[in-house]
C-alpha positions as CSV (number, residue, x, y, z in Angstrom):
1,X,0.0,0.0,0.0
2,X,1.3,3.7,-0.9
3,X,2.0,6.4,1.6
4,X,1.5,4.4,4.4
5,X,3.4,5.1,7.7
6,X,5.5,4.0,10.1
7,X,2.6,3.6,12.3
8,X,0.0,2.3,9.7
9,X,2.7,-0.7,9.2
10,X,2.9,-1.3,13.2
11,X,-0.9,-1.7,13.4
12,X,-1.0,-4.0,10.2
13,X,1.2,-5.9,11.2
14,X,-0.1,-6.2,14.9
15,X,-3.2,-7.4,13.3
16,X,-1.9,-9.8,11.2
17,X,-0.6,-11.3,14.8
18,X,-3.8,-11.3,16.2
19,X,-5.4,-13.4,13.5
20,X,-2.4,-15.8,13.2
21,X,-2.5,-16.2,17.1
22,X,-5.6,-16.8,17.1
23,X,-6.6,-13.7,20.3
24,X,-6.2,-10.5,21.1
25,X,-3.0,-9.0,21.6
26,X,-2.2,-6.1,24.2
27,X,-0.2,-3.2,23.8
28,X,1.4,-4.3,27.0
29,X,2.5,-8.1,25.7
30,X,4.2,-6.6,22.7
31,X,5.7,-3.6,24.4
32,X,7.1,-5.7,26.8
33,X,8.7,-7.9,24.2
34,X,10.0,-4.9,22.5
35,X,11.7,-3.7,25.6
36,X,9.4,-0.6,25.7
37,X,6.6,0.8,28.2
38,X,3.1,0.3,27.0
39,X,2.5,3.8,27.1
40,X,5.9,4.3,24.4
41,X,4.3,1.1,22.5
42,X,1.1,2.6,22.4
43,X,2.1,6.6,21.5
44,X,3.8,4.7,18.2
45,X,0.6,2.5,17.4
46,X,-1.6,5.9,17.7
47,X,0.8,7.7,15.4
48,X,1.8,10.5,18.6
49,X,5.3,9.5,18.4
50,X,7.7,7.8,15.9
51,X,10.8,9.1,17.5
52,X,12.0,6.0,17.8
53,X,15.7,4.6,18.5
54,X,17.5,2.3,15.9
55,X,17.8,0.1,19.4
56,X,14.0,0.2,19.3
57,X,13.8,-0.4,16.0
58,X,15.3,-3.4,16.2
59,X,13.2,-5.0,18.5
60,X,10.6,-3.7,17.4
61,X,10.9,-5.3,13.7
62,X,12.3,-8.4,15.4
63,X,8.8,-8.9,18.2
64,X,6.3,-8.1,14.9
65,X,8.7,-10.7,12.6
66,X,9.2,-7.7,10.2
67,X,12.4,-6.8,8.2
68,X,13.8,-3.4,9.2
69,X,13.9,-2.1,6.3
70,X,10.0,-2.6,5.4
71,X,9.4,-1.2,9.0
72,X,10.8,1.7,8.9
73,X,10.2,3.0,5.1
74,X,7.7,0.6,3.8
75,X,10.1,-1.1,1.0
76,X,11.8,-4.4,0.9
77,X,10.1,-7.9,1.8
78,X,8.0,-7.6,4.8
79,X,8.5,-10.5,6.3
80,X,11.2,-11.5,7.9
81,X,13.3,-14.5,6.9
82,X,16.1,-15.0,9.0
83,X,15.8,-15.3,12.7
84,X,15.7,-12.8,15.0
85,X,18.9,-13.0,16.8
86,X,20.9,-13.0,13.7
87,X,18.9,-9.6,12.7
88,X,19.4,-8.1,15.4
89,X,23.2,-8.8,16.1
90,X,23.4,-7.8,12.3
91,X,21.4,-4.4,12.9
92,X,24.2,-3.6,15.9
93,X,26.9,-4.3,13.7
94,X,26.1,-2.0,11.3
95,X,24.9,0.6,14.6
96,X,28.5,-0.3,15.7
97,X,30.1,0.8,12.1
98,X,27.5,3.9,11.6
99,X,28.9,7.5,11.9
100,X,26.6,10.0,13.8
101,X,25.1,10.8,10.7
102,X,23.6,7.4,9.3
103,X,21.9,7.5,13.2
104,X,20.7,10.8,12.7
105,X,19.4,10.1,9.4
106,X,17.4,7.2,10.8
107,X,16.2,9.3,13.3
108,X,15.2,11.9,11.2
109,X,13.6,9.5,8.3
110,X,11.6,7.9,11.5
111,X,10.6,11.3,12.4
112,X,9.0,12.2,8.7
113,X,7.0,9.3,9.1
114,X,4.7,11.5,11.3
115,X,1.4,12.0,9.5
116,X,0.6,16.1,9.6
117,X,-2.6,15.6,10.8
118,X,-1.7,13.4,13.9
């Protein structure tokens, strides 16, 4: 789907969970998997803040079984296809090689992802 945001992908995605679990997930359960208070977990689902770390992006792609890069800009496969722990030592390693810039410019492409009505 075009133009969709960083938030509109957390909430499809957290329903596609749902119906593959087979109940109702909380904001809670997946914030505390992420490593996040439900009240962060929640701000990102209702679309008042995508200010979100590359730390937190990690986990956060790794506890909906997303690839980063479809997370965070909506392009790539969705799914992810290699296991979390291997993504997420992979995403460090390239946190560990990034210059302040690249983190800023995640930062900053997180931050556009804010819809101006929201």
């Amino acid at each position: 789907m075009e133009n969709q945001t960083i938030t509109d992908r957390i909430n499809q995605r957290f329903a596609e969970m749902e119906l593959e679990q087979g109940h109702k997930l909380t904001d809670a359960e997946l914030a505390r998997q992420v490593g996040v208070s439900r009240q962060t977990f929640g701000d990102w689902r209702k679309g008042r803040s995508v200010n979100i770390t590359p730390e937190n992006l990690v986990s956060l792609a790794d506890t909906l079984q997303v690839e980063i890069r479809w997370l965070a800009t909506g392009q790539g496969e969705k799914l992810m296809r290699r296991s979390p722990p291997r993504n997420y030592r992979e995403a460090h390693e390239l946190l560990d090689r990034s210059t302040p810039e690249i983190v800023a410019s995640v930062s900053t492409l997180l931050r556009s992802q804010i819809p101006p009505d929201r």
